[in-house]
Every structure is written in structure tokens, then in C-alpha cells.
C-alpha positions as CSV (number, residue, x, y, z in Angstrom):
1,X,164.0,84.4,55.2
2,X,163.2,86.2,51.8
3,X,166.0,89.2,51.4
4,X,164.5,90.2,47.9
5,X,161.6,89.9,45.4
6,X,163.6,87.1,43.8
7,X,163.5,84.7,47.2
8,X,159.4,86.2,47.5
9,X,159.0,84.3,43.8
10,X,160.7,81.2,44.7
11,X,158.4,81.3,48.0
12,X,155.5,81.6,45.7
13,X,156.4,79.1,43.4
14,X,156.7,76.3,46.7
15,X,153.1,77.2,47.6
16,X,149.8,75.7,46.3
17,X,149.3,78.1,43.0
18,X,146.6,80.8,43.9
19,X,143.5,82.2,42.3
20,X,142.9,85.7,41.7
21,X,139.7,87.8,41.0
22,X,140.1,90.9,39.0
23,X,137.2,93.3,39.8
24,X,136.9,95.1,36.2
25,X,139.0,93.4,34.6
26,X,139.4,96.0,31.6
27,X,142.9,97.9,32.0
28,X,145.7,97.4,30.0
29,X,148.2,97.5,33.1
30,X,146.2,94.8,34.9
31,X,145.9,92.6,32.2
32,X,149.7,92.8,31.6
33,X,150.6,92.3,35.4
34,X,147.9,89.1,35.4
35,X,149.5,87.7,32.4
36,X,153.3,88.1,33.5
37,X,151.8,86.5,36.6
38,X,150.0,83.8,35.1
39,X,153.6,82.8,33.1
40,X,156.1,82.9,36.3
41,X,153.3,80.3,37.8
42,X,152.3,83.0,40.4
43,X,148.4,82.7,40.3
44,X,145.9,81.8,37.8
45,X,142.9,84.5,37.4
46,X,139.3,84.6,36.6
47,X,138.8,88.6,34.7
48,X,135.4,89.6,35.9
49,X,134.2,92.3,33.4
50,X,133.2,93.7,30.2
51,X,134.0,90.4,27.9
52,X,134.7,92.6,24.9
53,X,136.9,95.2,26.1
54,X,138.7,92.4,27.9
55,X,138.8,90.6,24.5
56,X,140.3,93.7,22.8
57,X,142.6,94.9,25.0
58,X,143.6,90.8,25.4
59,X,144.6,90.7,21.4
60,X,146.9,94.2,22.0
61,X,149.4,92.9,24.5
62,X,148.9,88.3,22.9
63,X,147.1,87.4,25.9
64,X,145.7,84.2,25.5
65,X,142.2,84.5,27.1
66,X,140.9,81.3,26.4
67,X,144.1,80.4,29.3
68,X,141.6,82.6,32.0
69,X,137.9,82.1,33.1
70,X,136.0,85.0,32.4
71,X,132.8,86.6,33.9
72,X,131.3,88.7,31.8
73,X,129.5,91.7,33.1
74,X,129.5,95.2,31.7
75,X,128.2,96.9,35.1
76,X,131.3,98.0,37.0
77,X,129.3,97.6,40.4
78,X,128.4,94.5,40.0
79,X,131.5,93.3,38.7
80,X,133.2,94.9,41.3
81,X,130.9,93.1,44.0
82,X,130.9,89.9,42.0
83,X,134.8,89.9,42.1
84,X,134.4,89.8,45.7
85,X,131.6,87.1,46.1
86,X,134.3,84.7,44.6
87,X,136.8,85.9,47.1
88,X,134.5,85.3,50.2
89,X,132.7,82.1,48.6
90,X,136.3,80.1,48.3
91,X,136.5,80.4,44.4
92,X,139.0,82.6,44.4
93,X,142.2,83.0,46.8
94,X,142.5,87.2,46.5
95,X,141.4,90.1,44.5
96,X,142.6,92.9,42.5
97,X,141.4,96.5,41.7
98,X,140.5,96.8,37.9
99,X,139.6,100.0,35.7
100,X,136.7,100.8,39.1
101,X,137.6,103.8,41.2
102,X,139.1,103.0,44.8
103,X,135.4,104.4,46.6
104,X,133.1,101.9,44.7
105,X,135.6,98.8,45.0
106,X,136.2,99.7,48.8
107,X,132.7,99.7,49.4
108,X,132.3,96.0,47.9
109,X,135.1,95.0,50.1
110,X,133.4,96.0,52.9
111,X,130.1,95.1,51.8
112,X,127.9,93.3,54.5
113,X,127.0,90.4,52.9
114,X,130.2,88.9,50.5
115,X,132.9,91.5,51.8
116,X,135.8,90.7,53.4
117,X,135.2,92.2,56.9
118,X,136.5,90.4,59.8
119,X,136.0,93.1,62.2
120,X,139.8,94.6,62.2
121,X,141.1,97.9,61.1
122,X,142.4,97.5,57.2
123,X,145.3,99.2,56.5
124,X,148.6,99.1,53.7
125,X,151.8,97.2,53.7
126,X,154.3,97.7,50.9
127,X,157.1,95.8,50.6
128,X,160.7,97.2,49.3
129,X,164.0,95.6,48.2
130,X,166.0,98.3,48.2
131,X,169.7,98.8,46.7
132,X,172.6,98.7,49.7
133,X,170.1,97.2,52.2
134,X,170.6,93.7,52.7
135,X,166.8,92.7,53.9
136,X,163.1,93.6,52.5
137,X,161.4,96.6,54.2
138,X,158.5,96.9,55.0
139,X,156.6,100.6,55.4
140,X,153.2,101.2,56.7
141,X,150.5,102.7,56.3
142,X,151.4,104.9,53.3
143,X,147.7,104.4,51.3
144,X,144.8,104.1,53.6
145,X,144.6,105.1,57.5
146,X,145.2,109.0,58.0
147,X,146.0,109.7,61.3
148,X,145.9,106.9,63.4
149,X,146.0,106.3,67.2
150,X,147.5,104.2,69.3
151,X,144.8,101.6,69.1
152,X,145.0,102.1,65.5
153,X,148.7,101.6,65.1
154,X,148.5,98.3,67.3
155,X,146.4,96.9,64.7
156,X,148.5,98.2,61.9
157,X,151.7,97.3,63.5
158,X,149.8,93.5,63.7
159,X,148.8,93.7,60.0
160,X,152.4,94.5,58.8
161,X,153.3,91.4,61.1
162,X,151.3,89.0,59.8
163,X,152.9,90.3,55.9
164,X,156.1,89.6,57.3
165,X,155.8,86.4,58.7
166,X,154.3,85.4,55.2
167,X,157.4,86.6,53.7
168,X,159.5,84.1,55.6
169,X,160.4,87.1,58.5
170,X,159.2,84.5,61.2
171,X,160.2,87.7,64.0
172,X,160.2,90.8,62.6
173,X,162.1,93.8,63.8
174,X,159.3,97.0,64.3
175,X,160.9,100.7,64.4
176,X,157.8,103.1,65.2
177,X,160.1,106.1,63.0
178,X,159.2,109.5,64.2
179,X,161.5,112.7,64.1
180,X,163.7,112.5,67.3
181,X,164.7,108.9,68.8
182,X,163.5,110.3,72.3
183,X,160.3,110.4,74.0
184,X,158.8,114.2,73.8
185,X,155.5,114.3,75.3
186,X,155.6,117.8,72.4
187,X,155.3,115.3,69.9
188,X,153.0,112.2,70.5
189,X,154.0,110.1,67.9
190,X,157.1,109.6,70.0
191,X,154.6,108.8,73.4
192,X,152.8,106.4,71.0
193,X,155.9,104.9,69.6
194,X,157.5,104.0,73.6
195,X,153.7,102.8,74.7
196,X,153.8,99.9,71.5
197,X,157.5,99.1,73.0
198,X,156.6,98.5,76.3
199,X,152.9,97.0,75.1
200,X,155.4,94.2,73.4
201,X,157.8,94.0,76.3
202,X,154.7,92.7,78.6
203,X,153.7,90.6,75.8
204,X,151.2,92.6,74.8
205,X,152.1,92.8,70.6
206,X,153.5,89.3,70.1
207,X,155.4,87.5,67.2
208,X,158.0,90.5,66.8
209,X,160.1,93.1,68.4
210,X,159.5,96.4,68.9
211,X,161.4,99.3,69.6
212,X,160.7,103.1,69.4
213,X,160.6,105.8,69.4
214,X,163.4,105.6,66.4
215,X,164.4,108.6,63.5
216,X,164.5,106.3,60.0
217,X,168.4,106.7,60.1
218,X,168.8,104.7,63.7
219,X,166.0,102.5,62.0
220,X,167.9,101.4,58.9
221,X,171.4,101.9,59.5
222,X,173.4,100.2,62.5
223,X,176.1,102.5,62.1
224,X,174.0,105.7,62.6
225,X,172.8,104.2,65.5
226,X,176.2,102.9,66.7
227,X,177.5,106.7,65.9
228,X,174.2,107.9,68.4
229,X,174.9,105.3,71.2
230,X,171.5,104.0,70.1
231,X,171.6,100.2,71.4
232,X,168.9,97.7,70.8
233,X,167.5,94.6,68.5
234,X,165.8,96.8,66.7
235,X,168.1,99.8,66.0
236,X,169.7,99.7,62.8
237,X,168.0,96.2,61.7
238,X,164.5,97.3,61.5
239,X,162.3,95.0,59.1
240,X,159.2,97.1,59.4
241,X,159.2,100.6,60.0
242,X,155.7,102.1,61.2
243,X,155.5,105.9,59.8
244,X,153.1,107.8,62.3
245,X,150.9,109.1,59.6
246,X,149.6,109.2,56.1
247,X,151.5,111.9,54.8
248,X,154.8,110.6,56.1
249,X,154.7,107.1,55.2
250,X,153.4,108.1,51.9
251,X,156.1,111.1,51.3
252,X,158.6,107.5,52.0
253,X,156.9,105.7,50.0
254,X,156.6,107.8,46.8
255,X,160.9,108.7,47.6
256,X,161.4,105.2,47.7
257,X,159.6,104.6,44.4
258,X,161.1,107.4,42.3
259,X,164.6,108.1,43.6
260,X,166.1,105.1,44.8
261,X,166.7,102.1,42.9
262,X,164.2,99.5,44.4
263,X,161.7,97.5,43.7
264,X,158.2,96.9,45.6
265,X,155.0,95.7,45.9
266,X,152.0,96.1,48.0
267,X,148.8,95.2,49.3
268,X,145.6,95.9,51.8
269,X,145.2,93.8,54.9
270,X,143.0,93.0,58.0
271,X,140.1,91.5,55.3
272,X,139.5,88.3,55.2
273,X,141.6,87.6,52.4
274,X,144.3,90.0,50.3
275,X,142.9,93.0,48.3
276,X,145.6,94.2,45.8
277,X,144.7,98.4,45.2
278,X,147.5,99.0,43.4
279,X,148.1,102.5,41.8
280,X,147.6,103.2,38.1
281,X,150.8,104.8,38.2
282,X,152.2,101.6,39.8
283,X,154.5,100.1,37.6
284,X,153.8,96.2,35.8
285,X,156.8,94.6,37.9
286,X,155.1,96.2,41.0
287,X,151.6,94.6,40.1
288,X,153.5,91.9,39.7
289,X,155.0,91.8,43.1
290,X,151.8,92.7,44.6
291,X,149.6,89.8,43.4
292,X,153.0,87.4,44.5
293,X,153.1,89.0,48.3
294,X,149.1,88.4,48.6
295,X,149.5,85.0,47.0
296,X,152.1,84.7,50.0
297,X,150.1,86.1,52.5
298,X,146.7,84.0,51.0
299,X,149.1,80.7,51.9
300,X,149.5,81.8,55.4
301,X,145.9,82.3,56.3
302,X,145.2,78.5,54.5
């Protein structure tokens, strides 16, 4: 069981070394979290994009390019969509966001005839190591689904599974977090959260443990819940704690990042393969981390 980005990077390094497509391959950042990633034997990468501004920006931060393959096309669409068409031909194991906004690379993702569709919902799981907790967290969805239903949050909750089963979690611990640790049919994130606990009591959700509705303090810590008479597998040992909407789970997320010493990374499942959309205010060391957990999760689906 990986407890921190350290045991994630040992994981990495006993698996198969992956390939990663960059779709524009010209930003700085990228470039700097492909190359760190390239030299702690993470994944090797082919930088589909505009040769020459890859070429400069290469010289700027000593990155040997002649170390990468390199497709060379100026267009960001198509190098957007041709990123892809090695992801869903086998040539490459994942792909990355580049300097291409989020609407044009989503929609070659998704494209109909070398996306990534399989047909399930997509949606966001980052991954934190965070100081005083002894385990990785895992929060979703803080980047992509808005307000999602139940049906939606089964498929979420399945996504963030599946991430933490690749992290060496084989049965993760699931806290649907909502304000009050009781069910109020007022508020019906807390109906939704005691529906996906009995859904997994009859079997329903399998390959983890669910147990909800839970506040984020009975979630993490087993002495709040111990001081609540909160009992439960799940209470106080969550491993993946399902916000009910976009703006919560990304209010958590962006806390996490900027006033708590942690470290994360991140990633967008339910494709075919891994799709990295990290931020371009995302630090290197999370770009990092986030090309290492879809390397992980890549291994799993092989």
C-alpha cells in the first residue's frame, strides 16, 4: 500500500516504463515536468508540436531533445488530435495537455474516431500526501463534473476506485463528505451519500467500502469521530472522500494546495487510457506526480 508520493515512485519504477504523448508540446512547465520524469525513469515521451518552439524552449531549461521522438506539427488541432491517435493506436500509454486550451483538447479526447471514449462518465481524481495524515487521499471530482447525481457519483465513486487500487489501495475506504454526518432529506447530498452506502452493502459498488453520509472531520480523523460516537470502517480512515459538487471539492482542493503542506497530483479518468489536464498554475513536482499516478493507473488497465 503506497502511503506517499515516495512509495507511488518506487511503484512506478517496478512497472514496465510508460509512454507519454504531449498534445502541444510547447510550454515551458511541461517540458520541465516531462524531462524530470524522463530522469526518475517515470515514462519516456513523444512532444507532438511546433518542432521549433519545442527546440527553443528545449535549449532554455538543457533538455536533450534528441533523448524524445518528436512530431512536428505547428497546428494546435491537429497536434492536439494527433496526440491522441497515438494514445488510442497503442503507441503511446497516456497523454498530457500542452500549451492547447482545455475545450479544444477535450474535444480530441472525445473525438469519435481516435478518442478515448468508452462510454463512461469522465471525471477527476487527485491524489494528496498530506502532512500529519498517515495514508494518500484521494478527493473527487474537484475539475470536471458540476453537479452530479446519483448515477453520476456511482460512476465517479468507481473512477476514484479504480485510481486507488492502481495506487496499491487494493480496498479503499469511500466517505461521501457532506455538511452533517446524518441523513436530511433538506439536503440531498446526504440522501445520495446513504443510497451509495447501502448500493455497496447489497454489492452493488464493489472493490471498496463505503460509508456516508460523513462531515470531512468524521472522514479524516478517528478521533473526531470517536468524540461523535461515529462508528464504522470508514469513519475516521477514509481513503477517498467524494465531495458532492464542483465547488466544494474544488474549494478542498485549492485549500489543500495552498495552505497545507502537501503534495499531489492528478489526472482524468473513465477514457480509455489516462489524460493528464493539469493546471498551468500546477506546480512541476505536481506534473510530475501526475504523469507517475497515470503511468500507475496505465499499468493496471495492461
Amino acid at each position: 500500500m503506497s502511503r506517499n508520493f515516495d512509495d507511488l515512485l518506487k511503484r512506478v519504477n517496478n512497472c514496465k516504463k510508460k509512454k507519454l504523448a504531449v498534445a502541444v508540446a510547447q510550454d515551458e512547465p511541461v517540458l520541465e515536468a516531462v524531462k524530470a520524469a524522463k530522469e526518475k525513469g517515470i515514462a519516456d515521451a513523444v512532444l507532438v508540436g511546433d518542432l521549433e518552439k519545442i527546440k527553443e524552449i528545449a535549449n532554455k531549461i538543457n533538455m536533450d531533445i534528441n533523448e524524445f521522438e518528436v512530431v512536428d506539427e505547428k497546428n494546435v488541432n491537429k497536434a492536439a488530435l494527433e496526440a491522441i491517435r497515438l494514445v488510442s493506436s497503442g503507441k503511446a500509454d497516456m497523454v498530457m495537455k500542452g500549451l492547447v486550451d482545455t475545450a479544444t483538447f477535450l474535444r480530441s479526447v472525445l473525438n469519435k474516431e481516435v478518442g478515448l471514449r468508452t462510454g463512461k462518465l469522465m471525471s477527476h481524481v487527485s491524489v494528496f500526501e498530506i502532512e500529519g495524515i498517515d495514508r494518500l487521499i484521494l478527493l473527487t471530482d474537484a475539475a470536471f463534473n458540476t453537479y452530479p447525481d446519483l448515477k453520476a457519483k456511482i460512476q465517479i465513486l468507481n473512477n476514484s476506485v479504480a485510481v486507488a487500487q492502481s495506487c496499491g489501495i487494493d480496498m479503499p475506504k469511500v466517505a461521501p463528505v457532506c455538511a452533517v454526518e446524518v441523513v436530511n432529506p433538506d439536503m440531498p447530498a446526504t440522501v445520495d451519500a446513504a443510497l451509495l452506502s447501502k448500493m455497496n452493502d447489497r454489492g452493488q459498488i464493489k472493490g471498496c467500502i463505503v460509508d456516508g453520509p460523513l462531515a470531512l472531520d468524521n472522514a479524516l480523523s478517528e478521533e473526531a469521530a470517536e468524540h461523535k460516537g461515529i462508528k464504522g470502517k470508514v469513519a475516521g480512515k477514509a481513503d477517498i472522500l467524494l465531495l458532492p459538487n464542483i465547488e466544494a471539492a474544488n474549494v478542498m482542493y485549492k485549500t489543500l494546495t495552498y495552505t497545507s503542506k502537501s503534495r499531489n497530483g492528478g489526472l482524468l479518468v473513465g477514457t480509455s487510457a489516462p489524460v493528464i489536464l493539469t493546471s498551468r498554475a500546477d506546480s512541476i513536482e505536481t506534473k510530475v506526480h501526475s504523469i507517475a499516478l497515470a503511468a500507475l493507473v496505465a499499468e493496471a488497465k495492461n
